[in-house]
Backbone as CSV, one residue per row, in Angstrom:
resi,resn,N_x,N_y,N_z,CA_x,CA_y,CA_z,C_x,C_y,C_z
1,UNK,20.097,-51.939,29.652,19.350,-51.937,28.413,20.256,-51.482,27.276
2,UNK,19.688,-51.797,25.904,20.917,-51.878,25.453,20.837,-50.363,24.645
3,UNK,21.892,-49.116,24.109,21.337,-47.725,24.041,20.764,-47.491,22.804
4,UNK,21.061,-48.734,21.469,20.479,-48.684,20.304,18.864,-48.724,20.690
5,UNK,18.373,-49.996,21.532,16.946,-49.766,21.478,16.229,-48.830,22.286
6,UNK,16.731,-48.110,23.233,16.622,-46.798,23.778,16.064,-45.800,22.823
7,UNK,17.429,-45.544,22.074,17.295,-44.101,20.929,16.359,-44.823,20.119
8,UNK,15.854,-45.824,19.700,15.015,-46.398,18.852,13.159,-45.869,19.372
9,UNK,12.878,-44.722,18.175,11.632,-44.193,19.053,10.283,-45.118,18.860
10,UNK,10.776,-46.747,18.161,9.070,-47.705,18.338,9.666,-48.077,19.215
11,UNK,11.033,-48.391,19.981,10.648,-48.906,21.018,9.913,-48.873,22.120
12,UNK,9.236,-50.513,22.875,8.507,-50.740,23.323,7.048,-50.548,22.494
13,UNK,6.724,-50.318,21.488,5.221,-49.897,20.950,4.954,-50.973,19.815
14,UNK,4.094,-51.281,20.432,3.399,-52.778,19.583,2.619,-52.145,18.278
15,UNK,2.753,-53.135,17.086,1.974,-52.828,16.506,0.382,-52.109,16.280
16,UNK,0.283,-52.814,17.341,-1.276,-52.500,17.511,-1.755,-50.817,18.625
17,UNK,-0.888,-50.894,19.124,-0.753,-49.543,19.587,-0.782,-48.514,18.503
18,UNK,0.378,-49.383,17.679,1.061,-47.728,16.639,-0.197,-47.887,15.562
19,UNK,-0.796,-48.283,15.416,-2.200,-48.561,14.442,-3.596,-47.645,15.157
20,UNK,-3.909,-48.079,16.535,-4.677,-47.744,17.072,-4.164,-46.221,17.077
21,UNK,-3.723,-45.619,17.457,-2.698,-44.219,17.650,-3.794,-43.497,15.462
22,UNK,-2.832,-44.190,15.042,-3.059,-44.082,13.798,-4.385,-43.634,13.170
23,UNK,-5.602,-44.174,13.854,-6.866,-44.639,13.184,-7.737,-43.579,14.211
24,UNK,-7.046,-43.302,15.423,-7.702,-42.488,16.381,-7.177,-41.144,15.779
25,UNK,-6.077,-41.097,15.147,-5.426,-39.312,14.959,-6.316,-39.067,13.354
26,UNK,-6.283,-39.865,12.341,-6.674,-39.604,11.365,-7.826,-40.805,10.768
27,UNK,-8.082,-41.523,11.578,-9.534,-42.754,10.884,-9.354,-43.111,9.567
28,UNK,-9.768,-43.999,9.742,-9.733,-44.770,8.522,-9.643,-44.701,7.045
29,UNK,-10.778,-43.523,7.100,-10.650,-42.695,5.441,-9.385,-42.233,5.237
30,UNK,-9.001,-41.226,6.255,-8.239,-40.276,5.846,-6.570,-41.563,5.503
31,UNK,-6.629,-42.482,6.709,-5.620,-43.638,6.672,-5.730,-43.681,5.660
32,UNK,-6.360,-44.298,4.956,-6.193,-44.929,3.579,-6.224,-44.426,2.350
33,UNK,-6.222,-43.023,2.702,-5.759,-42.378,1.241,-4.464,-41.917,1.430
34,UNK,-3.968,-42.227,2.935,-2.704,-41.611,2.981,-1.328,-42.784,2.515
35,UNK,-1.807,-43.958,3.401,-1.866,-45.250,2.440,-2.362,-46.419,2.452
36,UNK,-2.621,-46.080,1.262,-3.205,-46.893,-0.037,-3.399,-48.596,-0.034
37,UNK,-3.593,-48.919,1.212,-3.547,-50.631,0.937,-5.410,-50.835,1.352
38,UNK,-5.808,-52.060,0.845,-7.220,-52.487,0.837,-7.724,-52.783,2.136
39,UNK,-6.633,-52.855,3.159,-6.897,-53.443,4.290,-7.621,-52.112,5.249
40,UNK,-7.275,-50.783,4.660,-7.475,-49.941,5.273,-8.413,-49.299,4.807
41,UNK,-9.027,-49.208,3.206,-9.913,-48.647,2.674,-10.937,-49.530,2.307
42,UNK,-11.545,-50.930,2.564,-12.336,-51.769,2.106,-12.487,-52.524,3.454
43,UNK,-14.008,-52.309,4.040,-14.090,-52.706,4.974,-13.268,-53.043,6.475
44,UNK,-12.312,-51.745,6.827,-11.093,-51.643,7.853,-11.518,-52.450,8.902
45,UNK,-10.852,-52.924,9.786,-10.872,-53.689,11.430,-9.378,-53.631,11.783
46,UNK,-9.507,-52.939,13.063,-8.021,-53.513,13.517,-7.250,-54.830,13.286
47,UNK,-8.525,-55.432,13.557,-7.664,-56.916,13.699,-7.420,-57.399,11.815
48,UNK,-8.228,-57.066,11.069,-7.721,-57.657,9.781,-6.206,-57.097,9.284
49,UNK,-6.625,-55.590,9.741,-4.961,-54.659,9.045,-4.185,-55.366,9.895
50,UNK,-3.947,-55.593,10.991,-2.740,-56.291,12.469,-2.793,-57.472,11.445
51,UNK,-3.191,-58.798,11.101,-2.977,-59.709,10.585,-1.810,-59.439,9.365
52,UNK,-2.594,-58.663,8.385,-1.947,-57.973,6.972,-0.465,-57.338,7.347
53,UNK,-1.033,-56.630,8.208,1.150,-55.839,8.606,1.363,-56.376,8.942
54,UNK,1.481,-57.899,9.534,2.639,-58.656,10.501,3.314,-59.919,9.677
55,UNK,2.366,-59.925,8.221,2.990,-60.766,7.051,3.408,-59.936,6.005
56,UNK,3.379,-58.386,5.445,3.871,-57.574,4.728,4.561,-56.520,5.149
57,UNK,5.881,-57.055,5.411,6.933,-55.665,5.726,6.527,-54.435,4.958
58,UNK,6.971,-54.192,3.725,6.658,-53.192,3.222,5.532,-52.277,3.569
59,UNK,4.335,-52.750,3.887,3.170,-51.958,4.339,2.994,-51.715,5.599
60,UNK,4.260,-52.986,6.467,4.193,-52.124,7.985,5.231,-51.307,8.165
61,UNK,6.642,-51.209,7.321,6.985,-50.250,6.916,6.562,-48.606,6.803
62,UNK,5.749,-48.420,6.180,4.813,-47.253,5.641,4.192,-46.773,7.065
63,UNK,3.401,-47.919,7.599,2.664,-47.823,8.621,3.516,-47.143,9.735
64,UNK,4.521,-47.597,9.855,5.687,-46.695,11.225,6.233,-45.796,10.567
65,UNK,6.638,-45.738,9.055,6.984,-43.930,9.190,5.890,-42.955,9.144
66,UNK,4.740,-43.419,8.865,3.545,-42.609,8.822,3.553,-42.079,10.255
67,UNK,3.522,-42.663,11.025,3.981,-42.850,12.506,4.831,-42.035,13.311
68,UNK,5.556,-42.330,12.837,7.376,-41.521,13.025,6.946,-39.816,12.739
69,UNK,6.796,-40.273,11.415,6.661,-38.655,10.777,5.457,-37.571,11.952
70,UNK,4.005,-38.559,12.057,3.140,-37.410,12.699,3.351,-37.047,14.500
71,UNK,4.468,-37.996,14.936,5.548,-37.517,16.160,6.288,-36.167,16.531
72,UNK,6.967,-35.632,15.155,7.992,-34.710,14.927,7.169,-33.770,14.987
């Protein structure tokens, strides 16, 4: 295996994991004031936000250091 994706701590973790993780530690409200996109504060569903982050880097961006960060 190769040791970059090793030390890499999403590896193996699907989007939808690192979302679900997300929505179970802090729900939806609190998600979406932390950030700020419509997908998360206007009528939320997993499956609409999973659609939305897998065509806007930037907001799935956010979404894994939000991630990252509540790990440490």
């Amino acid at each position: 295996m190769d040791k970059e994706q090793e030390s890499n701590p999403l590896h193996r973790m699907t989007l939808e994991k690192i979302l679900n993780s997300l929505v179970e530690n802090y729900g939806w409200e609190e998600l979406g004031r932390r950030i700020n996109i419509r997908c998360f504060t206007y009528d939320p569903s997993i499956k609409s936000s999973l659609k939305f982050l897998r065509k806007t880097p930037w907001a799935r961006t956010k979404v894994e250091k939000l991630f990252l960060s509540r790990r440490d």
